[in-house]
C-alpha positions as CSV (number, residue, x, y, z in Angstrom):
1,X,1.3,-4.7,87.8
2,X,3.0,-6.2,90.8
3,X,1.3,-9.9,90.0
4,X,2.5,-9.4,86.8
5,X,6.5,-8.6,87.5
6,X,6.1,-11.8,90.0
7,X,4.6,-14.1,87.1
8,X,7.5,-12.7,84.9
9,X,10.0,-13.7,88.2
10,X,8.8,-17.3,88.3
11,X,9.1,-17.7,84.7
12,X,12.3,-16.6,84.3
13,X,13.5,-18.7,87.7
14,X,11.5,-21.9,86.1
15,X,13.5,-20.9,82.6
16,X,17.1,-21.1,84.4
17,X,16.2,-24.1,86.8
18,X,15.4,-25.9,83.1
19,X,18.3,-24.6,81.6
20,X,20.3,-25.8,84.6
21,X,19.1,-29.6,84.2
22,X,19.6,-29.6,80.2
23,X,23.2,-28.5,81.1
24,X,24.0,-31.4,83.4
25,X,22.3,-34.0,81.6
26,X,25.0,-32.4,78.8
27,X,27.7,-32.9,81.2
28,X,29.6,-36.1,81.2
29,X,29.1,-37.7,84.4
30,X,33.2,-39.2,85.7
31,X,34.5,-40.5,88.6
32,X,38.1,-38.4,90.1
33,X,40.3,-39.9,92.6
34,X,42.4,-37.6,94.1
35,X,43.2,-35.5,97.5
36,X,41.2,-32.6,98.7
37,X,43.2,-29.9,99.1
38,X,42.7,-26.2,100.3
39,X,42.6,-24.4,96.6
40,X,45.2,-21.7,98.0
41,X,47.9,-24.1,98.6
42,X,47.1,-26.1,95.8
43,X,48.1,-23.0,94.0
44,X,50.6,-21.1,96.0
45,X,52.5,-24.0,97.1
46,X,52.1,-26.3,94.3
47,X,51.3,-29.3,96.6
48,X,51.4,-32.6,95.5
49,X,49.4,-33.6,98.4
50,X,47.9,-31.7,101.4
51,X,50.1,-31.1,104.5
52,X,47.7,-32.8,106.9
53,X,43.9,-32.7,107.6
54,X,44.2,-29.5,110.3
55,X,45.8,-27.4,108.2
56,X,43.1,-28.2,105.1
57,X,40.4,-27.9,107.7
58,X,41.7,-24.7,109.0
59,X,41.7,-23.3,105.6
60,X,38.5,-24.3,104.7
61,X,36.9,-22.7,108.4
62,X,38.8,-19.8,107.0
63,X,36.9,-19.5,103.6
64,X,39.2,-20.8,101.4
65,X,37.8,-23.2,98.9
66,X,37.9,-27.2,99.2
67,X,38.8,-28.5,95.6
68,X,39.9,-32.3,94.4
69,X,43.4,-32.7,93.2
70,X,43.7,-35.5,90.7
71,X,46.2,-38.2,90.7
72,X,46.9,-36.3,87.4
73,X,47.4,-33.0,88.9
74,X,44.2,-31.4,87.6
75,X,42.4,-29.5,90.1
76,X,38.4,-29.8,90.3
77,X,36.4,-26.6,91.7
78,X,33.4,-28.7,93.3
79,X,30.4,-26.4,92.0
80,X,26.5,-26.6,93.1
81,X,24.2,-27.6,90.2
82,X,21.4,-25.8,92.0
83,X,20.7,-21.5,91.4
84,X,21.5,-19.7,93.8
85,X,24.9,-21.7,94.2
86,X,25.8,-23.0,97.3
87,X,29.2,-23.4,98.3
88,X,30.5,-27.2,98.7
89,X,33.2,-27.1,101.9
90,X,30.4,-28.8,104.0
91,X,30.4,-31.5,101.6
92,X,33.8,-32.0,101.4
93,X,35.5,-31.2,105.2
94,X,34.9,-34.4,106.5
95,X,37.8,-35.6,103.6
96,X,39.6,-33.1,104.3
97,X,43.3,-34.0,103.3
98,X,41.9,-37.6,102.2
99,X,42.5,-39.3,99.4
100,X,38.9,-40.0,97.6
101,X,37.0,-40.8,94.6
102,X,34.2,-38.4,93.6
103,X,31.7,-39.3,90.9
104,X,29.4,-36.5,89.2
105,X,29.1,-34.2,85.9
106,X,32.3,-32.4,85.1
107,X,32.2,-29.4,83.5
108,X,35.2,-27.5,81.1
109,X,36.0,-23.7,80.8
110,X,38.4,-22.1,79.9
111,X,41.0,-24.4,81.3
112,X,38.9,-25.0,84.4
113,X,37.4,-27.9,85.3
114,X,35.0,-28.6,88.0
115,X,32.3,-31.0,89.3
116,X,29.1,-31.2,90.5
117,X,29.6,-34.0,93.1
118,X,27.0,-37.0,93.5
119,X,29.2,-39.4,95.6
120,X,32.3,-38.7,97.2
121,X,34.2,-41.6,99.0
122,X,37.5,-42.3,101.0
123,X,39.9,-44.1,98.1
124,X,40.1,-46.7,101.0
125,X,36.8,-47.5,100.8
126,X,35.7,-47.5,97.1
127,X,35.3,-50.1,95.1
């Protein structure tokens, strides 16, 4: 019985992991160029721009969520494409308050928008 509720586990873990690829190949991949920006004060503060890279960084030690703020003012929740989700602050504190161009799938709910980041680069920098 136990071998048998394990089978059903990895079946229904190898079901979501395939589900998860078919979604993101369904995902338009784009690049963003923007800041990132603690979410909070993106938010609460209505920034148009972060205050400075300590304060972001400070936040984000804190637990507050990294995101990208487009030039356009739409804000971008970077996401993992992998189950369990992993959080993406490590990814994104060492552009902390920088201005950058990220490339990977975006994603749409409900007014949301986030992205599942496959290159992230200082503005200065990209090409």
């Amino acid at each position: 019985m136990r071998l048998l509720r394990l089978a059903a586990l990895a079946a229904m873990v190898v079901a979501a992991s395939s589900a998860a690829l078919r979604l993101a190949a369904d995902a338009p991949a784009v690049a963003v160029k923007g800041y990132v920006i603690d979410s909070a004060c993106a938010f609460t503060k209505d920034l148009a721009k972060p205050i400075s890279k300590q304060c972001a960084t400070a936040c984000a030690h804190a637990g507050s969520q990294l995101v990208i703020l487009a030039d356009d003012g739409t804000i971008y929740w970077p996401i993992a494409s992998t189950t369990p989700a992993t959080g993406q602050n490590a990814k994104l504190l060492p552009f902390a308050a920088e201005k950058v161009v990220v490339t990977g799938n975006v994603y749409e709910r409900g007014g949301s928008k986030a992205i599942v980041i496959s290159k992230i680069e200082a503005q200065s920098s990209a090409k």
